[in-house]
DRENLUMGU-772920 format. One line per 5 residues: their letters; for each residue x, y, z of N, C-alpha, C, CB. Coordinates in pm, 1 decimal, padded with zeros to 6 digits. Glycine has a CB too. Layout:
<sites>
a) X:Y:Z:X:Y:Z:X:Y:Z:X:Y:Z | ...;
</sites>
This chain:
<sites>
xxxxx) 10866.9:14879.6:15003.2:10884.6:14980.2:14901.6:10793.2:14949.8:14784.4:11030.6:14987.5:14856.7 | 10739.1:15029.1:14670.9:10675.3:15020.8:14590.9:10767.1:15033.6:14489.5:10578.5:15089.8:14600.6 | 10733.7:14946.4:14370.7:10784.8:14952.9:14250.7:10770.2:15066.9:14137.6:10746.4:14851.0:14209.2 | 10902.3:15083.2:14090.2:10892.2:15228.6:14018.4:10760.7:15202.9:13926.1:11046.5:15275.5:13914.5 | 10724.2:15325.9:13851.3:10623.3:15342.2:13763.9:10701.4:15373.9:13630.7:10520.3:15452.4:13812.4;
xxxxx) 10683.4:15297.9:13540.2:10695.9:15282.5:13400.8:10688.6:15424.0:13327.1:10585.5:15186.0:13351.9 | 10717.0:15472.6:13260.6:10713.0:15647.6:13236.2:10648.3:15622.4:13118.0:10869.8:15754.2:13219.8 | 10630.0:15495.2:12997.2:10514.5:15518.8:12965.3:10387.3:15489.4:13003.7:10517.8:15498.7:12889.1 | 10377.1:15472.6:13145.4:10237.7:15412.2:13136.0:10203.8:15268.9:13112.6:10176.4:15472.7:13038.8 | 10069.2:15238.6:13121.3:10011.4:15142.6:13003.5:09921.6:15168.0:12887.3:09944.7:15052.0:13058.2;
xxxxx) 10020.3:15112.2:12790.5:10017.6:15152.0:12649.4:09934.0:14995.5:12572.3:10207.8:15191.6:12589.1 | 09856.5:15005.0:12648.7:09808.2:14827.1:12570.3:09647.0:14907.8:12517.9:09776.6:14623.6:12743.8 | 09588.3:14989.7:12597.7:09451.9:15086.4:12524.2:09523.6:15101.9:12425.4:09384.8:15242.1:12588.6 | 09628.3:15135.2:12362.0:09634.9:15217.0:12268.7:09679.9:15099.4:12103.4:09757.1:15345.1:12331.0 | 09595.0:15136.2:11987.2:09605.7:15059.1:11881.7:09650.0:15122.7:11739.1:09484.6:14999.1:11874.9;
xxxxx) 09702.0:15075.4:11697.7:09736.5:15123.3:11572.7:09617.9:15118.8:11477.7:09850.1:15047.4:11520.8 | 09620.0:15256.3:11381.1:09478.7:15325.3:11300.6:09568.8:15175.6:11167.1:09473.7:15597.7:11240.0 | 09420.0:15217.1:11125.5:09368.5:15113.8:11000.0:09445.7:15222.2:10892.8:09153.7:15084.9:10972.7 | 09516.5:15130.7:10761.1:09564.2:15231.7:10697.1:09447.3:15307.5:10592.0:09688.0:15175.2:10627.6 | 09455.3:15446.5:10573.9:09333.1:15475.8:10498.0:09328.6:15471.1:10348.8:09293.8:15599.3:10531.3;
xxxxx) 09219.6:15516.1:10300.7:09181.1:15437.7:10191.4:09201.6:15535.3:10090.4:09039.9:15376.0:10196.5 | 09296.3:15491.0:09979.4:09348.8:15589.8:09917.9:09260.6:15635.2:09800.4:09477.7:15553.8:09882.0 | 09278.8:15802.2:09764.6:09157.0:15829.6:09640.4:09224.4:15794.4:09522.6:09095.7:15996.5:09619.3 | 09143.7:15807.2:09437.7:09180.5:15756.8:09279.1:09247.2:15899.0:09210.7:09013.9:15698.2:09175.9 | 09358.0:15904.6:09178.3:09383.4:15978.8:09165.1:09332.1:16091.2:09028.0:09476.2:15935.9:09192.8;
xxxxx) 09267.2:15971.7:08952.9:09198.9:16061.8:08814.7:09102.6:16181.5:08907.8:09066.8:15933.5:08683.0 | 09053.5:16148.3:09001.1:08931.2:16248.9:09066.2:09029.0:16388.4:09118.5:08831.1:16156.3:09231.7 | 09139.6:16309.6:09191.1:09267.0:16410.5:09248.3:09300.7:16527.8:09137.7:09425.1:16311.2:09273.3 | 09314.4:16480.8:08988.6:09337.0:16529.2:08910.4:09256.2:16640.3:08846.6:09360.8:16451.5:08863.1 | 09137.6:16611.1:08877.4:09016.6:16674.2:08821.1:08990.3:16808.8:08909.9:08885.3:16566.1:08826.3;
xxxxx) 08991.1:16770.9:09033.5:08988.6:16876.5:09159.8:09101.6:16986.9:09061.7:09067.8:16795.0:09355.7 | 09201.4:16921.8:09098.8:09339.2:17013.6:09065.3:09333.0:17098.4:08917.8:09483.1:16900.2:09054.7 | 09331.8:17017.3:08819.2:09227.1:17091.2:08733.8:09136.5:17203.2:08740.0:09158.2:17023.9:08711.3 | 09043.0:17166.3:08779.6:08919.2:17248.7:08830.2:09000.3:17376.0:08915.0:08801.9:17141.7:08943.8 | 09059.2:17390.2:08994.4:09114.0:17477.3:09098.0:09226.5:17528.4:09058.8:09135.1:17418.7:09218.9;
xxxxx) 09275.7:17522.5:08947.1:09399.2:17577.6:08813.0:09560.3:17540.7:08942.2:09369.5:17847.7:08745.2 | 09523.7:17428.3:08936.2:09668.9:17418.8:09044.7:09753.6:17357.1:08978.5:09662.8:17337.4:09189.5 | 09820.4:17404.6:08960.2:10002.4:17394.1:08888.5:10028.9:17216.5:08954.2:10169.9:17564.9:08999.0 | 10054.3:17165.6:08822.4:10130.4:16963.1:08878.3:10268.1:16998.8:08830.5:10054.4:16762.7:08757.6 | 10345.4:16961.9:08913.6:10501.1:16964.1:08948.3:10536.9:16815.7:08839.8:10541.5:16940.0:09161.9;
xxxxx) 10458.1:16784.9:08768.7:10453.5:16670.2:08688.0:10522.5:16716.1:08554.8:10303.0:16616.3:08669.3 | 10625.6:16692.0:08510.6:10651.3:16770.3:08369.9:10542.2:16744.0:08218.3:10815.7:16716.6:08326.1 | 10564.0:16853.8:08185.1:10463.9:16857.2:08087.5:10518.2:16740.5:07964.4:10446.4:17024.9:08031.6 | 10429.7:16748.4:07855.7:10480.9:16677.5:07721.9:10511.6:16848.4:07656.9:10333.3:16549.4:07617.4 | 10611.1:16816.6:07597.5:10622.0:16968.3:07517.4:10632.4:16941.8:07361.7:10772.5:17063.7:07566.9;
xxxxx) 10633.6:17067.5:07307.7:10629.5:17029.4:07170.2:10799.4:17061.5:07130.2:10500.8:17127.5:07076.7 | 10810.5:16989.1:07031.5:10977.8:16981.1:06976.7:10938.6:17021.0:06871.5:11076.5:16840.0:06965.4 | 11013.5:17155.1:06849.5:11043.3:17226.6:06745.1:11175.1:17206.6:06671.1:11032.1:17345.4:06784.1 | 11203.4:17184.0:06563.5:11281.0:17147.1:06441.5:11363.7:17293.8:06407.0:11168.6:17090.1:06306.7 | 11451.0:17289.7:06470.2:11542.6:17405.5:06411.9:11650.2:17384.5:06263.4:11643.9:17439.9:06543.0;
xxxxx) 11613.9:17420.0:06194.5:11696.2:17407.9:06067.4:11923.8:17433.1:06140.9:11606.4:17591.1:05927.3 | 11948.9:17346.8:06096.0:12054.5:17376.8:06112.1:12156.7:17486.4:06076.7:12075.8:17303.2:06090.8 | 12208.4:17529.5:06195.8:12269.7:17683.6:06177.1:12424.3:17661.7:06192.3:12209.6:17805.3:06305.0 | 12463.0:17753.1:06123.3:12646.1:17740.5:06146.8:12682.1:17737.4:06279.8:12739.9:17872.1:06088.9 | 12814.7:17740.4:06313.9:12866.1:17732.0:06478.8:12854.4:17837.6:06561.3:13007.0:17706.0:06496.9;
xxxxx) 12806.8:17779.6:06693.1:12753.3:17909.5:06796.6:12856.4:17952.8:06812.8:12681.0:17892.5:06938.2 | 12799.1:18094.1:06844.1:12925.4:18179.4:06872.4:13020.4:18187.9:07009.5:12879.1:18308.5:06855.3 | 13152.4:18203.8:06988.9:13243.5:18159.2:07085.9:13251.5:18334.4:07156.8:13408.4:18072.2:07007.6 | 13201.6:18342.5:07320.9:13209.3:18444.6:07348.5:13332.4:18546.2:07363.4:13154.6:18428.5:07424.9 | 13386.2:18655.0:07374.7:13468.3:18712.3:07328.2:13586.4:18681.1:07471.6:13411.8:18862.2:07278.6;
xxxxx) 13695.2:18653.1:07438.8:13827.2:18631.2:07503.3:13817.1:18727.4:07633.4:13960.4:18670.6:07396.9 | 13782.2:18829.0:07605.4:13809.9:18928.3:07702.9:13706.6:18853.7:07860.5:13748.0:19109.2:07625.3 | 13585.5:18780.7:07856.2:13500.4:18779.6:07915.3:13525.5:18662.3:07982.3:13398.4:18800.4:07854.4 | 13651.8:18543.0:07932.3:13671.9:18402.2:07995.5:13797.4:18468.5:08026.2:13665.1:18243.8:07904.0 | 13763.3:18426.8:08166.2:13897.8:18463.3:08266.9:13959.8:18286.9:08281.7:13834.1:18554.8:08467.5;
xxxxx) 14108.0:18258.9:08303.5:14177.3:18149.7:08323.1:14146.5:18135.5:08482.1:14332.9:18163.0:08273.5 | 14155.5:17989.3:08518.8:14189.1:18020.8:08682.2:14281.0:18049.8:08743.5:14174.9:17947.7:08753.0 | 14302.8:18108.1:08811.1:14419.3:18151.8:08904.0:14439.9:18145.2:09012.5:14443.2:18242.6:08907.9 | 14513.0:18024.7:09035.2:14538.0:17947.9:09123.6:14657.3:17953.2:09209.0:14528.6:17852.3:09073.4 | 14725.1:18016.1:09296.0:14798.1:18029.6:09340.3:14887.8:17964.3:09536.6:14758.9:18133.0:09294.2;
xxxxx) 14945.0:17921.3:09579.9:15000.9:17871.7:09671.6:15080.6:17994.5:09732.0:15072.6:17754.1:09628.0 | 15000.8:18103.4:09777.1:15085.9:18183.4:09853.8:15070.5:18218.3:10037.6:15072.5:18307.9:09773.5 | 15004.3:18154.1:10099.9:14997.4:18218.3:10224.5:14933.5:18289.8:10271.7:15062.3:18260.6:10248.7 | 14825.9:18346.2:10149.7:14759.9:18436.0:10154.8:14599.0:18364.7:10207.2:14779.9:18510.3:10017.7 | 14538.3:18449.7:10377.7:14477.2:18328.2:10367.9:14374.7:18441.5:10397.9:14512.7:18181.4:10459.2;
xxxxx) 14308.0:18611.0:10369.0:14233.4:18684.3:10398.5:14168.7:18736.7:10289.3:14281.5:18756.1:10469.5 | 14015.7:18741.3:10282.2:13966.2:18763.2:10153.7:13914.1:18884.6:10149.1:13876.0:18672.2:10111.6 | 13887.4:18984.4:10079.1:13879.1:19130.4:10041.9:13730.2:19137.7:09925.5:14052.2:19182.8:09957.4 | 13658.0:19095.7:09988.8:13538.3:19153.3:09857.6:13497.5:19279.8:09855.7:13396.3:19087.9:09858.8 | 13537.0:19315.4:09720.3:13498.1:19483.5:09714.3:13362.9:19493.0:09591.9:13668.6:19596.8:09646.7;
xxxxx) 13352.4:19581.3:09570.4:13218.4:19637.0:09430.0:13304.7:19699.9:09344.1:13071.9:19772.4:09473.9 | 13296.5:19723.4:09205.0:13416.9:19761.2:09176.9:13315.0:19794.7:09005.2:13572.6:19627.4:09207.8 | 13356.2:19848.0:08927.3:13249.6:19838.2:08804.9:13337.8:19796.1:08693.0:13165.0:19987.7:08764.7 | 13273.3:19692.7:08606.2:13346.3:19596.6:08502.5:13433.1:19625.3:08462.1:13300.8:19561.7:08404.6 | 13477.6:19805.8:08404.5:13629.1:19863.4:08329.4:13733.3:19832.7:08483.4:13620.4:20094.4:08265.6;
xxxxx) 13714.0:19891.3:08554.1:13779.2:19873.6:08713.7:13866.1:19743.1:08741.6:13650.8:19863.9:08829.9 | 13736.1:19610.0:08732.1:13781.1:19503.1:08742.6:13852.5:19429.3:08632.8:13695.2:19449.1:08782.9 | 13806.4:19471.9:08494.1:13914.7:19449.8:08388.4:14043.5:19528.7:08375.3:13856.2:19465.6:08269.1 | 14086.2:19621.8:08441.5:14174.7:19685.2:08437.6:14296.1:19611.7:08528.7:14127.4:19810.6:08468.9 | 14229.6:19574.5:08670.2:14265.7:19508.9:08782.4:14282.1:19383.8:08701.9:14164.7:19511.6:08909.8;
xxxxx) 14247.3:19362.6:08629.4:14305.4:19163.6:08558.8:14409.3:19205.9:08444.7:14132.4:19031.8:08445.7 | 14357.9:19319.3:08372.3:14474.0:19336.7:08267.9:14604.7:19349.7:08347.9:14453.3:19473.2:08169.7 | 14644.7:19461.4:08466.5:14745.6:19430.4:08505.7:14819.9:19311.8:08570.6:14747.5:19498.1:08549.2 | 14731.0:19271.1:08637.0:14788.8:19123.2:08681.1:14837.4:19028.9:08598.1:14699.5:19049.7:08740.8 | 14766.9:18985.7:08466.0:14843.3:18977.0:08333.0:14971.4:19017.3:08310.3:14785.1:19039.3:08245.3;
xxxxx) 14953.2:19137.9:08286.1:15088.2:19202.3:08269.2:15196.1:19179.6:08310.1:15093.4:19294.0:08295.8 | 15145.8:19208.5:08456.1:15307.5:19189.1:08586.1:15277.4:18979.1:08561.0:15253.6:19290.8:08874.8 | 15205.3:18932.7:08541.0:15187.3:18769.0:08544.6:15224.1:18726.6:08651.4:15258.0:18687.0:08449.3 | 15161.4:18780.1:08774.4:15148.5:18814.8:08879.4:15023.1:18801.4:08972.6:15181.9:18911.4:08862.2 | 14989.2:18702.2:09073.7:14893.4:18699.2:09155.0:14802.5:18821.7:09190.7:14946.7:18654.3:09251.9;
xxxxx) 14676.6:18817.0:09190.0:14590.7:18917.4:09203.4:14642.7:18986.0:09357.1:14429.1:18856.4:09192.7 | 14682.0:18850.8:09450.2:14705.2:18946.6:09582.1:14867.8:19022.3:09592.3:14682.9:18836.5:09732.1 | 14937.7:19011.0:09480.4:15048.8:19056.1:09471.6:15023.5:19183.3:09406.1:15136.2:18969.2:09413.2 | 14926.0:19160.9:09347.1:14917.5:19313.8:09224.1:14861.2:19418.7:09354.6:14751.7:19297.1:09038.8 | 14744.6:19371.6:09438.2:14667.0:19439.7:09501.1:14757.3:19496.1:09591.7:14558.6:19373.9:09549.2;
xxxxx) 14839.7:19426.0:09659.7:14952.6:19450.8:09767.6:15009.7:19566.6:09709.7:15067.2:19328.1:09792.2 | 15135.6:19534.7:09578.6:15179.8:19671.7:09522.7:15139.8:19778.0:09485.8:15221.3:19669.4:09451.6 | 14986.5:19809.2:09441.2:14848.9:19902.0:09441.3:14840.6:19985.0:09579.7:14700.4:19798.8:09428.5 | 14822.0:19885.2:09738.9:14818.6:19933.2:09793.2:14912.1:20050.6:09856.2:14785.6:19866.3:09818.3 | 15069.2:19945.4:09860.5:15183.8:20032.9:09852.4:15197.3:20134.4:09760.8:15283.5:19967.2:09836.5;
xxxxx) 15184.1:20164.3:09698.4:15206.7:20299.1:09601.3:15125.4:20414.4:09629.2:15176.3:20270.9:09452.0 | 14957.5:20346.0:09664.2:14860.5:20440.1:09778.5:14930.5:20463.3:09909.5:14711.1:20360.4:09824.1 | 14962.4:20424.7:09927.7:15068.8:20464.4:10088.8:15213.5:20532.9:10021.0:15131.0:20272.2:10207.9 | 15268.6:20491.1:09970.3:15400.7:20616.2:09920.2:15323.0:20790.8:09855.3:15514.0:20520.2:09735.7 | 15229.1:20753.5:09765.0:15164.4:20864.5:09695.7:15122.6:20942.1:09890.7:14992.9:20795.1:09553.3;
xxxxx) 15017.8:20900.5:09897.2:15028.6:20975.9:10065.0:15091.6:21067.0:10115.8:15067.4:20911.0:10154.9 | 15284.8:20932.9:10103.0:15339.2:20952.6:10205.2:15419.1:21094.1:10165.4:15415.8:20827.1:10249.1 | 15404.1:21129.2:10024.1:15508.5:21212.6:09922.9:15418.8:21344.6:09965.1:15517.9:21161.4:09718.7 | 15284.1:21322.9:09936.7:15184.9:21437.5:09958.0:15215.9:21495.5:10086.2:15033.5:21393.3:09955.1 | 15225.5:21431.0:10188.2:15243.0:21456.9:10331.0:15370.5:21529.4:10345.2:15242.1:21327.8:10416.4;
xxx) 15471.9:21532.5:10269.0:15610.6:21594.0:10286.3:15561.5:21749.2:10296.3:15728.0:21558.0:10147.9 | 15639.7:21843.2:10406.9:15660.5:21987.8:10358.9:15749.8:21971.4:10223.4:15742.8:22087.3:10482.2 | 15711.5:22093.9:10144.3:15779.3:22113.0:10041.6:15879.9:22252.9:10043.7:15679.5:22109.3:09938.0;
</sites>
């Protein structure tokens, strides 16, 4: 029988390259320069002296929402588009009732299904 063959081969022709010879980078610089190429290098900037101003302004209450964090079971998410009065309206009530957003949305929905269901009656 003949002896298997090695799957790489012989790898003894083969030599590792010389490491190459690195450029100076002032010349690197000059190219780059020359060729208006943006260095990912941060700049020196200039520091401007702002006279001291009274306290920044604290943005208006209405716009910092609390988190709302809730442990209910609820494990399906609903992203809708909705326009800013819409979605502040949808938080003012939840406020109100102090009440989980998916509790408010739930009773919203139900009332769209009774309103329906009232419309749907012969009269």
């Amino acid at each position: 029988m003949s002896a298997r063959v090695s799957p790489f081969g012989d790898l003894d022709d083969f030599q590792p390259r010389s490491p190459a010879s690195r450029t100076d980078d002032g010349i690197i610089d000059k190219i780059a320069e020359a060729s208006n190429f943006p260095s990912r290098a941060p700049r020196a900037e200039r520091v401007e002296v702002v006279p001291e101003q009274g306290p920044a302004e604290v943005p208006a209450a209405s716009s910092i929402r609390s988190q709302r964090r809730y442990r209910t079971g609820r494990n399906q998410q609903l992203n809708i588009k909705a326009s800013k009065e819409t979605v502040d309206q949808f938080y003012a009530l939840a406020d109100a009732f102090g009440e989980p957003l998916g509790v408010v949305f739930e009773r919203a929905v139900k009332a769209l299904r009774d309103e329906r269901r009232d419309e749907a009656k012969p009269r």
